[in-house]
Backbone as JSON Lines, residues from 0, in Angstrom:
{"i":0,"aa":"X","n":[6.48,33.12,9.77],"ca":[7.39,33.45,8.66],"c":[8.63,32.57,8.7]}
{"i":1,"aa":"X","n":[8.89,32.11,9.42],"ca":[10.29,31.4,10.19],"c":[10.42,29.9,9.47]}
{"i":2,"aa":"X","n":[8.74,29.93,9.64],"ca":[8.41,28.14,8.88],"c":[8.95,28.09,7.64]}
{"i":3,"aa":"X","n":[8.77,29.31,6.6],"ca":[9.21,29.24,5.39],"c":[11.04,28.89,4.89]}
{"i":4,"aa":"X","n":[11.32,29.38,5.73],"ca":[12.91,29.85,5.51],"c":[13.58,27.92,5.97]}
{"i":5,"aa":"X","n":[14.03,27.35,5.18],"ca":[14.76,26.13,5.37],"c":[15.84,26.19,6.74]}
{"i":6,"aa":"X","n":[16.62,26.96,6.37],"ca":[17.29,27.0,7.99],"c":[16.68,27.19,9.09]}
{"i":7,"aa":"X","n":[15.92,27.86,9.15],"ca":[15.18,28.36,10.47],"c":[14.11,26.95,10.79]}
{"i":8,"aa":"X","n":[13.27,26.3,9.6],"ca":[12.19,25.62,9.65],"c":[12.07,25.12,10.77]}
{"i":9,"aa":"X","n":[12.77,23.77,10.89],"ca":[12.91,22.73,12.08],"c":[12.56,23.0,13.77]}
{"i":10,"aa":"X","n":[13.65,24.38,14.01],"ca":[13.82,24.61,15.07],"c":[12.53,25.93,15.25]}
{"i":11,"aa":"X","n":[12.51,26.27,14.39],"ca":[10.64,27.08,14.7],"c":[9.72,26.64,15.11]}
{"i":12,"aa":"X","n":[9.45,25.53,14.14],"ca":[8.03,24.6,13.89],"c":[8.36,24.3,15.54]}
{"i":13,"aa":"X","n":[9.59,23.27,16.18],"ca":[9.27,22.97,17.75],"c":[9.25,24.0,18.67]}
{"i":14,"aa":"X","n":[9.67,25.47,18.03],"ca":[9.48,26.06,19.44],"c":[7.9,26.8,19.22]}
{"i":15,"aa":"X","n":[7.28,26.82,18.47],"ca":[5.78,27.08,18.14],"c":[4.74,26.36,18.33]}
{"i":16,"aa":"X","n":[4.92,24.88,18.14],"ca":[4.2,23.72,18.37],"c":[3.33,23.96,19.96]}
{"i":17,"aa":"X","n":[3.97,24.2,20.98],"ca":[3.5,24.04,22.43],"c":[2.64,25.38,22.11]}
{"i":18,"aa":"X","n":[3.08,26.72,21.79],"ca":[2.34,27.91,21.4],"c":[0.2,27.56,20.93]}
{"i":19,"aa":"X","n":[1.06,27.46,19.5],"ca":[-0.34,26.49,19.17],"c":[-1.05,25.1,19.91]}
{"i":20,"aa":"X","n":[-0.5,24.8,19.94],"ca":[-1.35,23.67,20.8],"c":[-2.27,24.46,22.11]}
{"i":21,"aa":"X","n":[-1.94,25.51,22.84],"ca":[-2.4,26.2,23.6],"c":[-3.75,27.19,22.89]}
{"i":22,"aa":"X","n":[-2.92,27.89,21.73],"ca":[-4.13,28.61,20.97],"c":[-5.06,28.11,20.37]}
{"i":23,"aa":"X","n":[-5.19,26.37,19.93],"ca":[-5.9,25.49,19.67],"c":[-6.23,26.19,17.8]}
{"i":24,"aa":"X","n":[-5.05,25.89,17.0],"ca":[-4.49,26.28,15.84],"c":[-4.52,25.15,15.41]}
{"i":25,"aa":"X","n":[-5.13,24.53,14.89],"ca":[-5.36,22.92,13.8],"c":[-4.24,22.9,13.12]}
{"i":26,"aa":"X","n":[-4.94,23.92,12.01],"ca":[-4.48,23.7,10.56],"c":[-2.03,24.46,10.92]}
{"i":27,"aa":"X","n":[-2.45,25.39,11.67],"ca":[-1.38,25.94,11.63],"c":[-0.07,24.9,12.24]}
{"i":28,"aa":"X","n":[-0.85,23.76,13.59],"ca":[-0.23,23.01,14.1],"c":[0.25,21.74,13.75]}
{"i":29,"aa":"X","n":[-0.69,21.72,12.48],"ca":[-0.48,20.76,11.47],"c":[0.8,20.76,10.14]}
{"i":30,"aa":"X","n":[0.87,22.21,10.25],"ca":[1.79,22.7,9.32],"c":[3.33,22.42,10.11]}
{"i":31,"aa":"X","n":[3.2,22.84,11.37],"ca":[4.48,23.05,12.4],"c":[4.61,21.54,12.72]}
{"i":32,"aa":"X","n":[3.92,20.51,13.24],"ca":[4.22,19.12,13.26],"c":[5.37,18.49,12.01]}
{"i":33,"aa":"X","n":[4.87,19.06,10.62],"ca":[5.25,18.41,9.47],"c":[6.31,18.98,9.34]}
{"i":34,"aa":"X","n":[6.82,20.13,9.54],"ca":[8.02,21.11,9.78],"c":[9.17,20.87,10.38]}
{"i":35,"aa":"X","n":[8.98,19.95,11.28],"ca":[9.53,18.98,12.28],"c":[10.37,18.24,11.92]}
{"i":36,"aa":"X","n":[9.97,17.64,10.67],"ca":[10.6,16.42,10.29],"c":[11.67,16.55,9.32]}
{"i":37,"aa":"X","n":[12.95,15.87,9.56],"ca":[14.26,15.96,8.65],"c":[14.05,14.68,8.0]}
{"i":38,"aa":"X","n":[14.19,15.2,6.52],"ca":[13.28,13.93,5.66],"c":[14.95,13.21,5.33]}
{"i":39,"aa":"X","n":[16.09,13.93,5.54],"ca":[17.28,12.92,5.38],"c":[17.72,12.03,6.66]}
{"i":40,"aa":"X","n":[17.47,12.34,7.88],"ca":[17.24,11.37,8.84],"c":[15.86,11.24,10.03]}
{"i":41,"aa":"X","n":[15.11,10.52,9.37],"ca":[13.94,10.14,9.86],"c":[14.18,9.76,11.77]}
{"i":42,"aa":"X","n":[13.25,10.39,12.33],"ca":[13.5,10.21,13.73],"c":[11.95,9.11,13.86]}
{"i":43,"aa":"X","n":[12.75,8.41,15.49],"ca":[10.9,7.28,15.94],"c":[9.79,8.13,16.31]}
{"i":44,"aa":"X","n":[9.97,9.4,16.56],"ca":[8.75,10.05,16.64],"c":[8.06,10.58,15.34]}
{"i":45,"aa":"X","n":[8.95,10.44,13.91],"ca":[7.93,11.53,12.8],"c":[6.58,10.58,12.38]}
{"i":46,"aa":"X","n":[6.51,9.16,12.88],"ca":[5.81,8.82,12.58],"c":[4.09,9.42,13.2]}
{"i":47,"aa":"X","n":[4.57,9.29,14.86],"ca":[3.07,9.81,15.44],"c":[3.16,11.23,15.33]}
{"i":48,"aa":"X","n":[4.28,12.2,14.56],"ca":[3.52,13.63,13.91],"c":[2.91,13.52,13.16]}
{"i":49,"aa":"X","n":[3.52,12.62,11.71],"ca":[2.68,13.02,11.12],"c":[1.28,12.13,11.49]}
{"i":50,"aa":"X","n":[1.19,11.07,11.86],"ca":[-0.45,10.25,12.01],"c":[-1.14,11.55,12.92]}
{"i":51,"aa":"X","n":[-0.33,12.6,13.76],"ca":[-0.93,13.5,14.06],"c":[-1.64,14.53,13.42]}
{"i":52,"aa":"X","n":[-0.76,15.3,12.34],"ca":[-0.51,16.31,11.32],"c":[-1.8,15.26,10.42]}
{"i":53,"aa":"X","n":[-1.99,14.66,9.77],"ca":[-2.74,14.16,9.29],"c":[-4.54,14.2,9.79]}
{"i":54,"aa":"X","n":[-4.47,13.56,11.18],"ca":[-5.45,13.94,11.84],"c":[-5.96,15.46,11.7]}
{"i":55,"aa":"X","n":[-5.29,16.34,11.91],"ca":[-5.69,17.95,12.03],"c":[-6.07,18.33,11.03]}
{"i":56,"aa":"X","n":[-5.4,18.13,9.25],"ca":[-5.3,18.06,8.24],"c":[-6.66,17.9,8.41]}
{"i":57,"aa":"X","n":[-7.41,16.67,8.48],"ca":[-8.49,15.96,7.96],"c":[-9.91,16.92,9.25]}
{"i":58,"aa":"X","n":[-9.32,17.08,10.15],"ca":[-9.8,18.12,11.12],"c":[-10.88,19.26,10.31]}
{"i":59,"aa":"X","n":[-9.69,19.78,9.63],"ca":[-9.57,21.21,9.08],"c":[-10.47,21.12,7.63]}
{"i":60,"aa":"X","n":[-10.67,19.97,7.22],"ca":[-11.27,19.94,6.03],"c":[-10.43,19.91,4.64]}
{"i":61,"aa":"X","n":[-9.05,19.35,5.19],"ca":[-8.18,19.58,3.83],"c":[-7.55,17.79,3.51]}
{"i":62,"aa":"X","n":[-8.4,16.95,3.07],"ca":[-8.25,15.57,2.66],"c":[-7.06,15.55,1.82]}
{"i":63,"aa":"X","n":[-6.76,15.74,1.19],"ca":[-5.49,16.31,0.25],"c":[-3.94,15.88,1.25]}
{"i":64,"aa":"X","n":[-4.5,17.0,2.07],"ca":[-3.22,17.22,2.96],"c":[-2.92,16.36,3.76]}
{"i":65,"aa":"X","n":[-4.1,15.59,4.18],"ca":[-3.95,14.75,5.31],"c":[-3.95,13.11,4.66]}
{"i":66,"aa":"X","n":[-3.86,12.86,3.27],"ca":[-3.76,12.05,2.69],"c":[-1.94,11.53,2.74]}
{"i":67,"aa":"X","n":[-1.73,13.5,2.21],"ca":[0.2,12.71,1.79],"c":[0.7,12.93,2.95]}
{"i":68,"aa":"X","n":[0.46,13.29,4.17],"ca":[0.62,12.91,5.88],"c":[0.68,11.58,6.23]}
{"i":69,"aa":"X","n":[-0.48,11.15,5.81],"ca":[-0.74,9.19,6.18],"c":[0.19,8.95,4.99]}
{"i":70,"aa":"X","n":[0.24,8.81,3.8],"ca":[1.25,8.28,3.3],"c":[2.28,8.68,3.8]}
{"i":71,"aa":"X","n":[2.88,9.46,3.92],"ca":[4.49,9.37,4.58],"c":[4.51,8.61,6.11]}
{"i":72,"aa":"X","n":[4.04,8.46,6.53],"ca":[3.47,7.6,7.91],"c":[3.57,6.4,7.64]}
{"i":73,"aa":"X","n":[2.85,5.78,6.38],"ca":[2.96,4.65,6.44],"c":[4.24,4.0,5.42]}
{"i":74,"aa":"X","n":[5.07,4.93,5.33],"ca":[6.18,5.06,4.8],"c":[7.28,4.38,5.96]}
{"i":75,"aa":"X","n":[7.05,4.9,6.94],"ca":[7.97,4.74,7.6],"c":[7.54,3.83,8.66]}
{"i":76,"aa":"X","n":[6.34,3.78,8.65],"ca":[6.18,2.25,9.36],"c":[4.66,1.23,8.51]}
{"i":77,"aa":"X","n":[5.74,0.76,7.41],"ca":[4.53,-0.12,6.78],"c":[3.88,-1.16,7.39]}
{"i":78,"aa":"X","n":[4.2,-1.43,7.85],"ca":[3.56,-2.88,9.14],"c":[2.04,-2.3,9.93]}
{"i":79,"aa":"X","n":[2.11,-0.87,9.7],"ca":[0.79,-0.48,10.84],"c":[-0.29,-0.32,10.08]}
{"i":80,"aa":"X","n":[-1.02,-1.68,10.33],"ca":[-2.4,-1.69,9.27],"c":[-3.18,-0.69,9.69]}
{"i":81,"aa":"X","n":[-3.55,0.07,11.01],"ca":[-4.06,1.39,10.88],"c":[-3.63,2.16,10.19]}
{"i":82,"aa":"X","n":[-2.45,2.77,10.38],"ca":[-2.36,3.54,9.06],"c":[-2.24,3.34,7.87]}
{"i":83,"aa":"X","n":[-2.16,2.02,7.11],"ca":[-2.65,1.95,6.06],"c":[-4.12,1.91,5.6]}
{"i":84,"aa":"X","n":[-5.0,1.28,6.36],"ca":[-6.4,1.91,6.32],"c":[-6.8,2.46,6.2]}
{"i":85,"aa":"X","n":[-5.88,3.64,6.6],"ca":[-6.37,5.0,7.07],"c":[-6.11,5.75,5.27]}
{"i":86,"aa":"X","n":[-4.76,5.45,5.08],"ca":[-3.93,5.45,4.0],"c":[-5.09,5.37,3.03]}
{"i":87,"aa":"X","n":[-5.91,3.92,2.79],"ca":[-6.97,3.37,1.96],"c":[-8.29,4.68,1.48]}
{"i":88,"aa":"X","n":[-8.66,4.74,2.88],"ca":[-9.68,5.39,2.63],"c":[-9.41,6.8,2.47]}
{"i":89,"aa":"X","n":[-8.72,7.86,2.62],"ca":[-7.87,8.76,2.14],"c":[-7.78,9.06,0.95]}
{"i":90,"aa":"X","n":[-7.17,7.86,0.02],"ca":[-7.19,7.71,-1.11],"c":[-8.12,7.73,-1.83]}
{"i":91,"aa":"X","n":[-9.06,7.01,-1.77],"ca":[-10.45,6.93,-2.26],"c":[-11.36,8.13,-2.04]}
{"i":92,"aa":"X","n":[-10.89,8.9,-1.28],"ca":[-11.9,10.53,-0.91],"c":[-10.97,11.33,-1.59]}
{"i":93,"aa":"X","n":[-9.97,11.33,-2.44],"ca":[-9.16,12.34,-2.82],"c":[-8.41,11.65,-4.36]}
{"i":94,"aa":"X","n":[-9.63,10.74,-4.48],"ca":[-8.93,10.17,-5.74],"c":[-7.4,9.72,-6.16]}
{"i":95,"aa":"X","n":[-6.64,8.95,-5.73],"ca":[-5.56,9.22,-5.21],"c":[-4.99,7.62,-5.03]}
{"i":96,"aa":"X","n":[-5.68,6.4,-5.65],"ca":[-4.95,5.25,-5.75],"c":[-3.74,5.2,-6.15]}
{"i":97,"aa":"X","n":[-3.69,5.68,-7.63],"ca":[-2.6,5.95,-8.0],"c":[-1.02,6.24,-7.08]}
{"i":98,"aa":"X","n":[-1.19,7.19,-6.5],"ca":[-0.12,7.58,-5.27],"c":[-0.01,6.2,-4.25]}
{"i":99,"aa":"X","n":[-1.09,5.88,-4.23],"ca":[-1.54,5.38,-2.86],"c":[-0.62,3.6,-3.62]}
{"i":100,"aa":"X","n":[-0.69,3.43,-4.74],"ca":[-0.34,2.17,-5.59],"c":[1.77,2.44,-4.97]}
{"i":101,"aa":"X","n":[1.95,4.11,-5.9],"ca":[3.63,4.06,-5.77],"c":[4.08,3.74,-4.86]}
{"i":102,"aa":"X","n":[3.4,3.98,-3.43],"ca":[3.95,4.41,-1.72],"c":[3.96,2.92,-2.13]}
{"i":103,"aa":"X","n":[2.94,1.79,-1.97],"ca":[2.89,0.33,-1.66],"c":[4.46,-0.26,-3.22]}
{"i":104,"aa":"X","n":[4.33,-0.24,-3.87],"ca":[5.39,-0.54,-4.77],"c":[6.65,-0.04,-4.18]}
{"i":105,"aa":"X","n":[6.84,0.9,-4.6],"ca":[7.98,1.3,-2.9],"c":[8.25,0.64,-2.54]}
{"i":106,"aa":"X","n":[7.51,0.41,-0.86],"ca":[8.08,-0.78,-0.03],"c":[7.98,-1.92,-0.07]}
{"i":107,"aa":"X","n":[7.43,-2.85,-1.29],"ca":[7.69,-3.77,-2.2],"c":[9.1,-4.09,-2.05]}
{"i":108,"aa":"X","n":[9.51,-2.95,-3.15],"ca":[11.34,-2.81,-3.78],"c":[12.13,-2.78,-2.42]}
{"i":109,"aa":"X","n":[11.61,-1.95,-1.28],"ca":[12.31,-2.05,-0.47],"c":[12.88,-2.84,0.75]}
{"i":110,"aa":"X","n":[11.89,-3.58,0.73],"ca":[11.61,-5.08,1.07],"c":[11.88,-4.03,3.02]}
{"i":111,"aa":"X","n":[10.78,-3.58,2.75],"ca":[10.63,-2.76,4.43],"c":[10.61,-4.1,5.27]}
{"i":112,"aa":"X","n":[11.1,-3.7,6.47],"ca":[11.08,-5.02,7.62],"c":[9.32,-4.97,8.01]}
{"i":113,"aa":"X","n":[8.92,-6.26,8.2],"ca":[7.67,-6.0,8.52],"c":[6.37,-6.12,7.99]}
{"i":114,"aa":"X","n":[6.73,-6.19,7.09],"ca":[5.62,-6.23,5.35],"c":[4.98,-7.48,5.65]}
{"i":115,"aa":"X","n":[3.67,-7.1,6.03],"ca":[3.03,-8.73,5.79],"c":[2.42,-9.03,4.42]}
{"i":116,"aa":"X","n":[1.76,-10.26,4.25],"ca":[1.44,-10.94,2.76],"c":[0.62,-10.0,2.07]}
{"i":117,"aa":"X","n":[-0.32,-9.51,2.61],"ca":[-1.26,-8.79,2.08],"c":[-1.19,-7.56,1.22]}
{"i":118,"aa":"X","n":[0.29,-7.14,1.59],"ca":[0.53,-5.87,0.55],"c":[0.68,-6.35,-0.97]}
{"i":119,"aa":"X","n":[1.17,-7.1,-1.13],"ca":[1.32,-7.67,-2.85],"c":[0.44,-7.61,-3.3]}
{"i":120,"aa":"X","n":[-0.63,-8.21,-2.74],"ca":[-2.02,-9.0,-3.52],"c":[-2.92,-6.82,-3.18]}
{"i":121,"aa":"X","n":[-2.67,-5.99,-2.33],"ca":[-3.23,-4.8,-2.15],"c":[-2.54,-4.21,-3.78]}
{"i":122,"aa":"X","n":[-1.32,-4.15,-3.98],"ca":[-1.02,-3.92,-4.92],"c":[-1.79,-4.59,-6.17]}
{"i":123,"aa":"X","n":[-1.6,-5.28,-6.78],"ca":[-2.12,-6.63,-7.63],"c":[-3.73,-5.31,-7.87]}
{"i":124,"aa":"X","n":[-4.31,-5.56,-7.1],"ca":[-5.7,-4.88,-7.0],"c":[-5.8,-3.61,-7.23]}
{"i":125,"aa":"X","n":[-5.04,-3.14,-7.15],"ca":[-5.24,-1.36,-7.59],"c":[-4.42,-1.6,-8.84]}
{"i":126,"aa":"X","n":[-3.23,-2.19,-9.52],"ca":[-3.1,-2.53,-10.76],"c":[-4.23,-2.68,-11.32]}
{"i":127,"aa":"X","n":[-4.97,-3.63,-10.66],"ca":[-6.66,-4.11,-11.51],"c":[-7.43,-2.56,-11.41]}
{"i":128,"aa":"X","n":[-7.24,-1.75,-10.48],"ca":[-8.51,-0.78,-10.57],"c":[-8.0,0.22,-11.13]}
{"i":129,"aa":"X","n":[-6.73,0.32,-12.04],"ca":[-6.34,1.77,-12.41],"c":[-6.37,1.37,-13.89]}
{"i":130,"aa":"X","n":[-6.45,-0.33,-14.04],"ca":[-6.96,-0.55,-15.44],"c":[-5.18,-0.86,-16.29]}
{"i":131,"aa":"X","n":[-4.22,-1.55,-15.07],"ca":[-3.26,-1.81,-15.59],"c":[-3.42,-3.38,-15.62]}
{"i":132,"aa":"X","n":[-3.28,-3.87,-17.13],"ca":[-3.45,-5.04,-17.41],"c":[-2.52,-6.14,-17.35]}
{"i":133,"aa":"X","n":[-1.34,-5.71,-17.67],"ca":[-0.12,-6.4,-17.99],"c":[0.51,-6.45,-16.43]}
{"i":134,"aa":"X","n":[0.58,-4.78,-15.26],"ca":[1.35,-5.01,-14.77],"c":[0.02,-5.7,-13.05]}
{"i":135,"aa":"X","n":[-0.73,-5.97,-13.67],"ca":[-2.02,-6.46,-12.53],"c":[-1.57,-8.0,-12.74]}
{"i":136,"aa":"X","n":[-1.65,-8.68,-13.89],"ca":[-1.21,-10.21,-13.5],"c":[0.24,-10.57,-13.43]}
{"i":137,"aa":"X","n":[1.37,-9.48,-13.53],"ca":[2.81,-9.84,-13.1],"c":[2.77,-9.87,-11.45]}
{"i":138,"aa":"X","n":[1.82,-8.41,-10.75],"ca":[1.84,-8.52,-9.7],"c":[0.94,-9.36,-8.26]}
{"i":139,"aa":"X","n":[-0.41,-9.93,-9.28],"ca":[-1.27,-11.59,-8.82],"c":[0.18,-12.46,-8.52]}
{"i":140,"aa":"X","n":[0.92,-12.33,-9.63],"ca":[2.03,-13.49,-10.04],"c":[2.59,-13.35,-8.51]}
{"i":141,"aa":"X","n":[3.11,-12.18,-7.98],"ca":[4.11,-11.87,-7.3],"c":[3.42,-12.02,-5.8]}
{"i":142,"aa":"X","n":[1.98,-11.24,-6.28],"ca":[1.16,-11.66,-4.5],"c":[1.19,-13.75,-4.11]}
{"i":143,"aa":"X","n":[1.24,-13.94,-5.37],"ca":[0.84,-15.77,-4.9],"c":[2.79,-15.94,-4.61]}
{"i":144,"aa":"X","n":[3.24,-15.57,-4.76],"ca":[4.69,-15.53,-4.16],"c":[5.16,-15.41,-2.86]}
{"i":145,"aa":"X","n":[4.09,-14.56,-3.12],"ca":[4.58,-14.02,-1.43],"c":[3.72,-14.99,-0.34]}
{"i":146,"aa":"X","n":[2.53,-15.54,-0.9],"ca":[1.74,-16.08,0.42],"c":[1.69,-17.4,-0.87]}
{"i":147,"aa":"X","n":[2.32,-18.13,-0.16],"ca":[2.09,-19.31,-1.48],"c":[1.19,-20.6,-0.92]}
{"i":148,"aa":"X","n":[1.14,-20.37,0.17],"ca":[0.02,-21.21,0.9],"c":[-1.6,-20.87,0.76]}
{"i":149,"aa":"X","n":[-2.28,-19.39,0.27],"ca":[-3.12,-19.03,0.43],"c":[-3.82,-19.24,-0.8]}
{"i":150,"aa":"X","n":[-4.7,-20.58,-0.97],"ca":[-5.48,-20.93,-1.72],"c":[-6.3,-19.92,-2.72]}
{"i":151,"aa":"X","n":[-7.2,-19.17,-1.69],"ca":[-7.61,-17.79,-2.51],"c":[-7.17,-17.21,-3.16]}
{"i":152,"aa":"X","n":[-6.2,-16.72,-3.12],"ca":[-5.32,-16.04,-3.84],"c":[-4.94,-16.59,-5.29]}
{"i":153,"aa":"X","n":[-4.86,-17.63,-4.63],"ca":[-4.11,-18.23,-6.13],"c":[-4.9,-18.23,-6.99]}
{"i":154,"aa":"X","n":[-6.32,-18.98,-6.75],"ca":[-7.45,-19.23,-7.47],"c":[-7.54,-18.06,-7.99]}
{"i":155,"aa":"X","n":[-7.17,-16.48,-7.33],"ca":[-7.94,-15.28,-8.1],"c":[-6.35,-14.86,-8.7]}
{"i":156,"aa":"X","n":[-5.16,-15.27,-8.78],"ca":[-4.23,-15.63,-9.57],"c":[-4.64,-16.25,-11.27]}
{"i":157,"aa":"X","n":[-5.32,-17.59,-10.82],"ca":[-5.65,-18.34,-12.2],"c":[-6.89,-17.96,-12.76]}
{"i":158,"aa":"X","n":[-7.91,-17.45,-12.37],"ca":[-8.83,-16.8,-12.8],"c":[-8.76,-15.67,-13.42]}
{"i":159,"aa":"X","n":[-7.73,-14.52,-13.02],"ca":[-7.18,-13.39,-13.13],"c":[-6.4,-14.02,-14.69]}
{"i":160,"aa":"X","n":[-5.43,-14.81,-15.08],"ca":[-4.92,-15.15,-15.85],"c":[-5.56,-15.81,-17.3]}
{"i":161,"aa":"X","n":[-6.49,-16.37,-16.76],"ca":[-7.54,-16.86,-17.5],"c":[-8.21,-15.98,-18.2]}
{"i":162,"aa":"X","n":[-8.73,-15.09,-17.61],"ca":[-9.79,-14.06,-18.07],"c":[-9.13,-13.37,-19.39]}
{"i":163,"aa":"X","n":[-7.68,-13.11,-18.94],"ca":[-6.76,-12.19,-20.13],"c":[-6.39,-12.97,-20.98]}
{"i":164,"aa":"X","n":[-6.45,-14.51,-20.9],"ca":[-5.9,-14.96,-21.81],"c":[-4.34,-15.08,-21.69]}
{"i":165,"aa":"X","n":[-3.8,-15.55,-20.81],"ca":[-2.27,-15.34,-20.34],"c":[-2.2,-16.85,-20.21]}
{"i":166,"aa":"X","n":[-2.08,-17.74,-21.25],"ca":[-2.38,-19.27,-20.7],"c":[-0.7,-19.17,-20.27]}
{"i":167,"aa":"X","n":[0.37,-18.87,-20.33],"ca":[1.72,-19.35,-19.61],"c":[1.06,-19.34,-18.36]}
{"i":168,"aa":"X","n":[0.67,-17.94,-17.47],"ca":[0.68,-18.13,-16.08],"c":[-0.55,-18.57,-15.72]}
{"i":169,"aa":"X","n":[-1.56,-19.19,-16.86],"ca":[-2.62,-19.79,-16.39],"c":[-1.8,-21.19,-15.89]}
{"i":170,"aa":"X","n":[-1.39,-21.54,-16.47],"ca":[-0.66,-23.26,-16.49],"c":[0.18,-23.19,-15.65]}
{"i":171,"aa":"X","n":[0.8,-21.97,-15.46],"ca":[1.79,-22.02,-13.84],"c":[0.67,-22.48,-12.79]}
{"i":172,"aa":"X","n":[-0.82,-21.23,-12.75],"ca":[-1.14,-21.36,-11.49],"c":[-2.32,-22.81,-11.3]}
{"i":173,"aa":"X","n":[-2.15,-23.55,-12.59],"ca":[-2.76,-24.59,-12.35],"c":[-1.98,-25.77,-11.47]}
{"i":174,"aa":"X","n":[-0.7,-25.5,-12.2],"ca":[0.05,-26.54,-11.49],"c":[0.51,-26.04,-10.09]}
{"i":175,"aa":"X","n":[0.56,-24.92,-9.49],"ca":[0.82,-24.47,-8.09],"c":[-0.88,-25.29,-7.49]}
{"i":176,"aa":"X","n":[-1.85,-24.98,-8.3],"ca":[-2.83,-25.34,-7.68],"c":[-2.66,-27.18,-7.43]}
{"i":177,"aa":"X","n":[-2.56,-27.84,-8.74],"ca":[-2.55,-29.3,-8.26],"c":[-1.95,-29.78,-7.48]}
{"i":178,"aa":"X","n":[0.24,-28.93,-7.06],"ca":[0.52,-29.35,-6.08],"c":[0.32,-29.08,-4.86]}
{"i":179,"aa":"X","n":[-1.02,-28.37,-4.88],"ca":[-1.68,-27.96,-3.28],"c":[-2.56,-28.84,-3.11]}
{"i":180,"aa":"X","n":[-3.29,-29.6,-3.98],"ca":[-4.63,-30.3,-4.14],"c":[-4.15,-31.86,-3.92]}
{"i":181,"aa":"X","n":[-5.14,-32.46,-2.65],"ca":[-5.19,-33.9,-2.61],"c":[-6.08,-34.67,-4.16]}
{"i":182,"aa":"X","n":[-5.43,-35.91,-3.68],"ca":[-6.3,-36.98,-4.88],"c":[-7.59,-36.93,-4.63]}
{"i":183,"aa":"X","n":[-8.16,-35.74,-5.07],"ca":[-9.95,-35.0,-5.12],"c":[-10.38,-35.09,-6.79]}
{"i":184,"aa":"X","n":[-11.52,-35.27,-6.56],"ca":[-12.15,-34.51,-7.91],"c":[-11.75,-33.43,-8.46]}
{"i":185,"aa":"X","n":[-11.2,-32.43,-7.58],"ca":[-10.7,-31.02,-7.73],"c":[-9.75,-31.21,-8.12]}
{"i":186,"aa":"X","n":[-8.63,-32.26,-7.58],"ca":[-7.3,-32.4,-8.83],"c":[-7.44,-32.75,-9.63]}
{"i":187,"aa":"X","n":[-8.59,-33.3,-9.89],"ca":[-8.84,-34.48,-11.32],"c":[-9.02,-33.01,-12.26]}
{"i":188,"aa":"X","n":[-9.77,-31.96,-12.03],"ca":[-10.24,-31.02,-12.56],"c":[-9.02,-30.12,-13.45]}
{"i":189,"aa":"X","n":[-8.64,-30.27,-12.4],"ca":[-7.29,-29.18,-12.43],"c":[-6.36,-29.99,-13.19]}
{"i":190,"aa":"X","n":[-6.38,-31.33,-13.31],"ca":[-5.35,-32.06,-14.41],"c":[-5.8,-32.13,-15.64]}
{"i":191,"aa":"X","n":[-7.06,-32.38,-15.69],"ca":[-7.94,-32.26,-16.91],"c":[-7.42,-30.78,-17.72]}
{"i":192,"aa":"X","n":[-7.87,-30.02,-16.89],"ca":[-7.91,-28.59,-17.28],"c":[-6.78,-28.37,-18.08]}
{"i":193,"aa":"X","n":[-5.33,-28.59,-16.94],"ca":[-4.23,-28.23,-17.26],"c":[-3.53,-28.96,-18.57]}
{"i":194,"aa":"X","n":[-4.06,-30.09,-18.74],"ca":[-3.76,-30.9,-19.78],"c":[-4.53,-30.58,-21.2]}
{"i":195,"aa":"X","n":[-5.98,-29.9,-21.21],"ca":[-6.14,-29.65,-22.35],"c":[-5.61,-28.44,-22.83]}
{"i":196,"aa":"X","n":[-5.0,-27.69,-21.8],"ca":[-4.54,-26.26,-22.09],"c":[-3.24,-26.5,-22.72]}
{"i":197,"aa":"X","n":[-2.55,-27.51,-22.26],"ca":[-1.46,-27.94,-23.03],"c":[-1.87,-28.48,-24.28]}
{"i":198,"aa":"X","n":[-3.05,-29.13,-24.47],"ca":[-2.66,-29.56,-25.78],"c":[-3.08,-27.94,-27.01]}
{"i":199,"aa":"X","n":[-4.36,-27.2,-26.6],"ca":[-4.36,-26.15,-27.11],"c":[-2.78,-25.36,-27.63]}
């Protein structure tokens, strides 16, 4: 009852935690882990509660619960590609890209310490799978930004642009492409290309 009451919460949930853990209480210990946490100053441990609380969650048969667990987890430490994985597939059993899109946009804006290349272009892709058109090739735009060395990318940048008919950022990512490209056939391609798109 103690859990409910905001004042009391915090200091319940830890003196109950060791309780349960003894009575071997999943779902209940899962509740008291998350109880734990002061969401106005984040401590270095709420991370392995909740990747804990999450675990039990998913234990217990409640995907739901143990979904917005790993997201707040990987909230606070975006850098840990396990728990974004974890994050991934979560999402996809609970229908739940959507959420799973805001958390990554988020720490986008927030420019979290740690963020490697791959979150942009993760974003970019669930834009593509939720069937957002406009804001899927601003954010291709923004993944080839972020990793501007990564050939692939780009290509599924200008392909991506192409397909919609977006010739401005087709012709951007042609010319990011030519100044990546030696004196190949492949630049010849890509000048060709880029040049009849200009005259269109």
């Amino acid at each position: 009852r103690l859990l409910k009451l905001p004042a009391a919460r915090q200091a319940a949930a830890r003196a109950v935690e060791p309780v349960l853990r003894r009575l071997d209480e999943p779902k209940r210990l899962a509740a008291a882990l998350e109880a734990q946490l002061d969401t106005s100053a984040p401590q270095a441990q709420d991370g392995a509660r909740l990747a804990e609380a999450a675990a039990l969650w998913e234990k217990v048969g409640e995907p739901r619960a143990a979904f917005t667990a790993t997201l707040r987890a990987v909230a606070l430490a975006p850098a840990d590609l396990r728990l974004r994985a974890q994050a991934e597939r979560l999402a996809e059993a609970v229908s739940a890209k959507d959420e799973l899109l805001v958390t990554y946009e988020a720490l986008l804006k927030l420019k979290m310490p740690g963020l490697d290349a791959t979150l942009p272009k993760r974003v970019a892709e669930l834009h593509d799978a939720l069937g957002h058109r406009a804001e899927a090739l601003e954010a291709w735009e923004e993944a080839v930004a972020a990793a501007p060395d990564d050939t692939a990318l780009l290509q599924a940048f200008a392909d991506k642009a192409k397909a919609r008919g977006d010739f401005a950022r087709l012709a951007k990512a042609l010319r990011l492409q030519i100044g990546k490209s030696p004196a190949t056939p492949t630049r010849s391609n890509l000048l060709r290309e880029l040049a009849n798109l200009c005259e269109d």
